[in-house]
Each structure stands twice: as structure tokens, then as C-alpha cells.
C-alpha positions as CSV (number, residue, x, y, z in Angstrom):
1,X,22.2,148.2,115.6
2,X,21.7,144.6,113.7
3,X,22.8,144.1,110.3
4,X,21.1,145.7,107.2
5,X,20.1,148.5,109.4
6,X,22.6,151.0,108.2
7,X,22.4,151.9,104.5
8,X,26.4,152.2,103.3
9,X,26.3,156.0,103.4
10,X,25.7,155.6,106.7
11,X,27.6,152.7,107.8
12,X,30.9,155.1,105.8
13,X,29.8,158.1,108.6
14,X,30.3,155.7,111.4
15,X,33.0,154.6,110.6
16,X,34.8,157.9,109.8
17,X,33.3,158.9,113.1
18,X,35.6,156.0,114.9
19,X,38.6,156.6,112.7
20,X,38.3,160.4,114.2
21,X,37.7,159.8,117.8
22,X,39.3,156.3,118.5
23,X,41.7,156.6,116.1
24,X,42.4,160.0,116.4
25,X,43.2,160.4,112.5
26,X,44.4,164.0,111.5
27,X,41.8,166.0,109.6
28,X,43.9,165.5,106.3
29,X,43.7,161.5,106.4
30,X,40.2,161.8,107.1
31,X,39.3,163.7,104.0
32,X,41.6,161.6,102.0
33,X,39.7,158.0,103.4
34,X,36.1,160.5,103.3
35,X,37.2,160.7,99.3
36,X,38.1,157.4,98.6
37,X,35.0,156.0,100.1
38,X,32.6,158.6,98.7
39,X,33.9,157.0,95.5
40,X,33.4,153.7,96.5
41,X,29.7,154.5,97.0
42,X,29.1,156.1,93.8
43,X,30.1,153.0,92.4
44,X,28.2,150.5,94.4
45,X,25.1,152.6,93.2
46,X,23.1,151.6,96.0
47,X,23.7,147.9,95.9
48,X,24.9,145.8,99.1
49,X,28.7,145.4,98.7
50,X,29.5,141.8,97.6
51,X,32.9,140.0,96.6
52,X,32.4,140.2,93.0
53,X,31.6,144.2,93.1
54,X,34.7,144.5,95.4
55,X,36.5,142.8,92.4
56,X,35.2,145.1,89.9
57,X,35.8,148.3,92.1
58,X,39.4,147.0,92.6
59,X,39.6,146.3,89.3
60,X,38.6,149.2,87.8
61,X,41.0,151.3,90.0
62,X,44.2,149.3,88.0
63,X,42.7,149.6,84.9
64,X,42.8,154.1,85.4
65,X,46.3,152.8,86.1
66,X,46.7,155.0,88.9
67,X,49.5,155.1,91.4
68,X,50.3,151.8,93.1
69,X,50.2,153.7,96.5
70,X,47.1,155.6,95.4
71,X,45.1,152.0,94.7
72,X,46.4,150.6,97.9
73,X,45.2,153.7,100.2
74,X,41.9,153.0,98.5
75,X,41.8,149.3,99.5
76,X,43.4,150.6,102.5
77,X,39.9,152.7,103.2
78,X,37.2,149.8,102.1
79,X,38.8,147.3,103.7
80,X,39.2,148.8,106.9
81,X,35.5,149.7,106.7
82,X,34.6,146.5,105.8
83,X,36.3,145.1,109.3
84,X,34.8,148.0,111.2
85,X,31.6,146.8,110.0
86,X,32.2,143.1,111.0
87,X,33.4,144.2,114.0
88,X,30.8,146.4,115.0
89,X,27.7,144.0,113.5
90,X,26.9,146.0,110.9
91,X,26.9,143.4,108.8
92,X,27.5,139.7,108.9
93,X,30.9,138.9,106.2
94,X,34.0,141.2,105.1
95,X,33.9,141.3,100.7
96,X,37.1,142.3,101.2
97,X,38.7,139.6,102.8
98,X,39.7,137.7,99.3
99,X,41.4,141.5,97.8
100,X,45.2,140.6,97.5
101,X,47.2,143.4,99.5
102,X,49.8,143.3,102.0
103,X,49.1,142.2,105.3
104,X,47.6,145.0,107.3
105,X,47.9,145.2,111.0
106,X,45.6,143.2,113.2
107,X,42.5,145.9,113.6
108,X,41.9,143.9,116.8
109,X,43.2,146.3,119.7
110,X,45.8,144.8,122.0
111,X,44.2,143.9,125.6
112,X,45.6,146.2,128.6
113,X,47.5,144.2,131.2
114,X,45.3,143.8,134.3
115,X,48.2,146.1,135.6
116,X,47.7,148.7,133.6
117,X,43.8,149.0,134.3
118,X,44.5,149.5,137.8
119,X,47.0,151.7,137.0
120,X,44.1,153.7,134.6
121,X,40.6,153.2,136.9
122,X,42.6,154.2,140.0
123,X,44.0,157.4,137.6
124,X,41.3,159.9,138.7
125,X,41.5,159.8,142.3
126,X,38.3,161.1,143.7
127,X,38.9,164.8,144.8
128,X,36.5,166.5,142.7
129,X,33.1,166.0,141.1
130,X,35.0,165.5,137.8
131,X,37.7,163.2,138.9
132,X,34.7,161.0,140.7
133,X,32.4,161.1,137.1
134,X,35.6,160.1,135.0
135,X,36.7,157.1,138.0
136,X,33.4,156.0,137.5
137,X,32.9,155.9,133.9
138,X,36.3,154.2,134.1
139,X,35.0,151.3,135.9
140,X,32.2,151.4,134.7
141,X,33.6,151.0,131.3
142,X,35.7,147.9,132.6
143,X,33.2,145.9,134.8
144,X,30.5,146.0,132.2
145,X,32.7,146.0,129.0
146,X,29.6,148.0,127.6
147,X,30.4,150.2,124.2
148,X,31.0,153.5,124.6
149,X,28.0,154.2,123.3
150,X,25.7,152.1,125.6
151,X,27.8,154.4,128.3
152,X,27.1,157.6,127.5
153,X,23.4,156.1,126.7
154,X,22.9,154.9,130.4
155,X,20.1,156.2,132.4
156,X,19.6,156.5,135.9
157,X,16.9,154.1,136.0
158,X,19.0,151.7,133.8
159,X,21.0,151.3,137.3
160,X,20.7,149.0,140.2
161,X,23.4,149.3,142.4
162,X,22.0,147.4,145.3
163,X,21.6,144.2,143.7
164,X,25.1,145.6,141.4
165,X,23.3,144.9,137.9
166,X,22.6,147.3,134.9
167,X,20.5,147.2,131.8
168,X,22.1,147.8,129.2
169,X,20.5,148.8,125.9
170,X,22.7,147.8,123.0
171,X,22.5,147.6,118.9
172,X,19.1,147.3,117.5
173,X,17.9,148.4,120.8
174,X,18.9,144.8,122.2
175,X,19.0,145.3,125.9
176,X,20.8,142.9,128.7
177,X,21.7,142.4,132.6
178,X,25.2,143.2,133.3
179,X,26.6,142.9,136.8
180,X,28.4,145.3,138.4
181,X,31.7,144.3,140.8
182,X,32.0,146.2,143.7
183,X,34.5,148.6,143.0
184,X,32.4,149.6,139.7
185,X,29.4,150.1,142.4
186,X,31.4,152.4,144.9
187,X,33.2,154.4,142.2
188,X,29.3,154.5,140.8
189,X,27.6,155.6,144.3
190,X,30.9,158.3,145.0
191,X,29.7,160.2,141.9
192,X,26.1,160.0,141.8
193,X,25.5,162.8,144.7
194,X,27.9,164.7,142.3
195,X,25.5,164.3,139.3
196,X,22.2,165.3,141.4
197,X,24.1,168.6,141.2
198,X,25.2,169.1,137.8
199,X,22.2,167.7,135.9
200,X,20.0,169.9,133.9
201,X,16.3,170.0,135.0
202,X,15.8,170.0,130.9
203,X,18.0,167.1,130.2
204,X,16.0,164.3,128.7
205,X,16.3,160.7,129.9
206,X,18.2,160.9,133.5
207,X,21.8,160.3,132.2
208,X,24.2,158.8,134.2
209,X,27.3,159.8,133.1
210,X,27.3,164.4,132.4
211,X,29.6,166.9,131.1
212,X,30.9,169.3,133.8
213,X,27.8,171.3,132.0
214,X,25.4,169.1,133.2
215,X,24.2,167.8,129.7
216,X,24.6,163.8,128.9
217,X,28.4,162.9,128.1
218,X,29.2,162.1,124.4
219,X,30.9,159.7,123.0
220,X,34.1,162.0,122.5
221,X,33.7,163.3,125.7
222,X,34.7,159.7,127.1
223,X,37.2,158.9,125.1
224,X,38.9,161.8,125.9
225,X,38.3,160.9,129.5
226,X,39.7,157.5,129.0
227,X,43.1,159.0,127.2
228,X,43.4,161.7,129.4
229,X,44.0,159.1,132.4
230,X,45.8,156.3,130.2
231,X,48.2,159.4,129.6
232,X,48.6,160.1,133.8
233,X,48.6,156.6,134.2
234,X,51.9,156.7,132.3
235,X,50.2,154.4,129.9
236,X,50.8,155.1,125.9
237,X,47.1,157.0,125.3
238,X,47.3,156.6,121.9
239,X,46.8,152.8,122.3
240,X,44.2,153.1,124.8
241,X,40.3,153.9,123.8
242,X,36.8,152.2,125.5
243,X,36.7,149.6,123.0
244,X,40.3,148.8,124.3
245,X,38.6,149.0,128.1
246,X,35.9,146.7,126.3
247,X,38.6,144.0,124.9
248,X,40.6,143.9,128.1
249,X,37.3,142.9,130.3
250,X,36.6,140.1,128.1
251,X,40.0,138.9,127.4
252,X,40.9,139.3,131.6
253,X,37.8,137.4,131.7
254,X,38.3,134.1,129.2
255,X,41.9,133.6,130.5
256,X,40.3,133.7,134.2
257,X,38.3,130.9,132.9
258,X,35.1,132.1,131.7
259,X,33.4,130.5,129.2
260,X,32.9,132.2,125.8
261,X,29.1,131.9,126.1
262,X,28.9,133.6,129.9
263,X,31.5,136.8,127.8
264,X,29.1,136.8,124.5
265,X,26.0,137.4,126.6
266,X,28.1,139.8,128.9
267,X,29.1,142.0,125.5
268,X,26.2,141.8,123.9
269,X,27.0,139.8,120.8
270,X,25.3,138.5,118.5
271,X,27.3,135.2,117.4
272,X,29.9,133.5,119.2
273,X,32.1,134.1,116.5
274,X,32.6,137.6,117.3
275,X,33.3,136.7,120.5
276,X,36.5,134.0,120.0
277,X,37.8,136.7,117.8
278,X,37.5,139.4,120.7
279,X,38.7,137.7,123.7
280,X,41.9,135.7,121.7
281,X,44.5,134.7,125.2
282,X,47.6,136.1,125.0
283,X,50.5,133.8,123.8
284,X,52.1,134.2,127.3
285,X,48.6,132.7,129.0
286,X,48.5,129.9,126.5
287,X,52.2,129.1,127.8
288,X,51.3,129.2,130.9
289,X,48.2,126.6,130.7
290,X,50.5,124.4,128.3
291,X,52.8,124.3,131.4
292,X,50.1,123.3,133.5
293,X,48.1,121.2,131.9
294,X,50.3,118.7,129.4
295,X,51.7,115.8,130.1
296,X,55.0,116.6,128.2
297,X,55.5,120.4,128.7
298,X,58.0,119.6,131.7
């Protein structure tokens, strides 16, 4: 969805909807960050945040002279919506990024080792019709680096596995070609027979990826697909979502050598900018071409 779409009622329900599912907040700290940015939105008053109205709103808060944990858990909330927003291309700048707090944790996710994706897509196995659905969706997830919500939005006729491409349709209905690697097109051909099963006759659009009750898989559904195996792939689940499966693809891909414009187009984004900040190297892998490539480094 492109910027401006998403009034800031709405863009606050996404994101609450991320902190729940890929965050995995408890139900208390959700009301708590639902509160605190309810209030932020009565005082914005229908106007497009800005850095002056963040000022005010911050300034206000010290001026009811309210606990300083209390002011910094509301910061805490705005700001991290803010990001969300800039990460997700909701909207184009942060008006938070000038608010003096302590230094929050990167919001970036760390990349999974290439190690550790094997260790996750080979997870299911491919006994039943649900182990073959998730080891699909698993790939799937990697070889594209599609969002979770272009995922569970696939259509059958969105797939060509013969010529191992998809369309993808993405935000503000934005579609591209993705190709597919051949282990996302065998894990991908292994389920489909599976699916021809399951499907309801009354399901609309021809999903891909099902619930064991043949309706289309939601976006909870996968993530707890893709936490369910990080856990049996003795990987820490709590770190590991599909926008994590996302981040790994590109980042495996830029330190392989692909260039940024090749990953932006693969993702879907809109600027290159978001793109350097998603696919950062690893400080190990810019040790590694420093070895390699100057003059002085041995």
C-alpha cells in the first residue's frame, strides 16, 4: 500500500496487528501501546504527523509531569510506529527521529545464517500434506523474500512453475516477477496435489497456500508455521518471523554479490533507500572482503 493511503487510525491497527503476531506482545503491553497511541491520535486531530506536532505531543506529556517511565513508554509507542511505518512504506520520513530518548534497539531484524535457513526450510520434512504446505511456504517465503502478506495473498494462477517465476502483487496493488529457485519449485509442486484436496469449492481466488481447513492461510497462520519449525530447527523462534525469512534473502543475496537495484526490484521497494537499510552485510562479511580486496589488510 503506497504512502498516504492509510489514514493514522489505520496505520496504528497495523501496526498493533505486527506488534501481536511478529512480535508476539502479551495482551497487557498491547493495551498499554493501544492506549498510548489512541491518545496520540486524539491529539493529532486528524492532521498528518509532522516534527513540530511530535514536539508538541512530547512536550505536552512533560508538562502533566507524568512519570519519567510513563513519557518514555509513550515515545516508546510513537516512535516505534513511526519506524514500522517507514519500514513498511506507509509513509515516506520518521517525525520522530529528532525526539531525544535513549537509544532503542535496532528495529531492523537480525538476518538468519544461511545455516540456519537450511536448518528451518528442511524443518518440515514432507510426510504429510501439512508438513509439505508449511516446507513449501517456507521456501517459498525465502526464494521470493515476498511479505507475508503477498504469501498468504498468492493465487494459483499467480504461479508459473515451469518457467519458476511468480507474480507477486504487493502494496498499492504494485505487482512484480519473482523467480523461483528450484528447491522453492519442488517444495512448491510436492504440495500442490495436496491443496487440490483440501481446497474449498467456495473459496474465492484459488489460494496457494490453505489451512488444514481448506480456506486461504492468514497471516498468523504462517507465522506460526514459520516459529513452529525455527523452534524444531533448534533455532530461538522468538527471533524468527517471515519478515526475518524476508531480510535473510536479501542480505544472503547483497553479500553474494547482487546489486541493490536487482534486490529492490526483487522485494518490491519503492526507493533504494529502503533497500541499503534492509540488506546492511554483516560485520563478519565486510571483514572478509576487506581481507580480499585491500591492498594493506595483509
Amino acid at each position: 500500500m503506497s504512502s498516504g493511503h492509510l489514514s493514522i487510525a489505520e496505520c496504528i491497527e497495523e501496526y498493533l496487528i505486527s506488534l501481536r503476531v511478529e512480535k508476539g506482545l502479551a495482551k497487557n503491553t498491547l493495551i498499554a501501546y493501544q492506549r498510548d497511541l489512541n491518545q496520540y491520535m486524539a491529539f493529532l486531530a486528524d492532521s498528518e504527523p509532522t516534527d513540530e506536532l511530535v514536539d508538541q505531543f512530547v512536550s505536552q506529556l512533560r508538562q502533566k509531569h507524568l512519570a519519567n517511565a510513563t513519557i518514555g513508554r509513550k515515545i516508546a509507542a510513537i516512535r516505534g510506529l513511526h519506524r514500522f511505518l517507514l519500514i513498511e512504506e506507509l509513509r515516506e520520513s520518521d517525525p520522530t527521529s529528532l525526539i531525544e530518548t535513549p537509544r532503542r534497539p535496532d528495529p531492523f531484524p537480525k538476518a538468519l545464517t544461511i545455516e540456519e535457513v537450511v536448518a528451518l526450510v528442511e524443518a518440515p520434512g514432507a510426510e504429510t500434506p501439512g508438513a509439505r504446505r508449511d516446507s513449501a511456504l517456507l521456501e517459498f517465503l525465502y526464494a521470493s523474500g515476498a511479505r507475508v502478506s503477498e504469501a498468504v495473498g498468492l493465487d494459483l494462477g499467480d504461479l508459473d512453475l515451469t518457467d519458476k517465476i511468480v507474480l507477486v502483487t504487493g502494496k498499492g496493488s504494485r505487482q512484480r516477477l519473482v523467480p523461483l529457485g528450484v528447491k522453492a519449485v519442488d517444495a512448491m509442486t510436492r504440495w500442490l496435489p495436496d491443496r487440490l484436496t483440501l481446497i474449498r469449492i467456495s473459496e474465492p481466488g484459488d489460494p496457494v497456500f490453505l489451512n488444514m481447513r481448506g480456506g486461504r492461510l492468514s497471516r498468523q497462520g504462517a507465522f506460526d508455521v514459520v516459529r513452529k519449525h525455527a523452534a524444531r530447527a533448534g533455532i530461538d523462534a522468538p527471533r524468527v518471523s517471515p519478515h526475518v525469512l524476508r531480510h535473510s534473502a536479501a542480505t544472503h543475496m547483497v553479500e553474494a554479490g547482487a546489486d541493490l537495484r536487482t534486490v529492490q526490484e526483487m522485494l518490491g521497494h519503492a526507493t533504494i533507500s529502503t533497500t541499503q537499510v534492509y540488506t546492511r552485510v554483516s560485520p563478519a562479511h565486510v571483514m572478509e572482503i576487506y581481507v580480499q580486496a585491500h591492498p594493506r589488510s595483509r
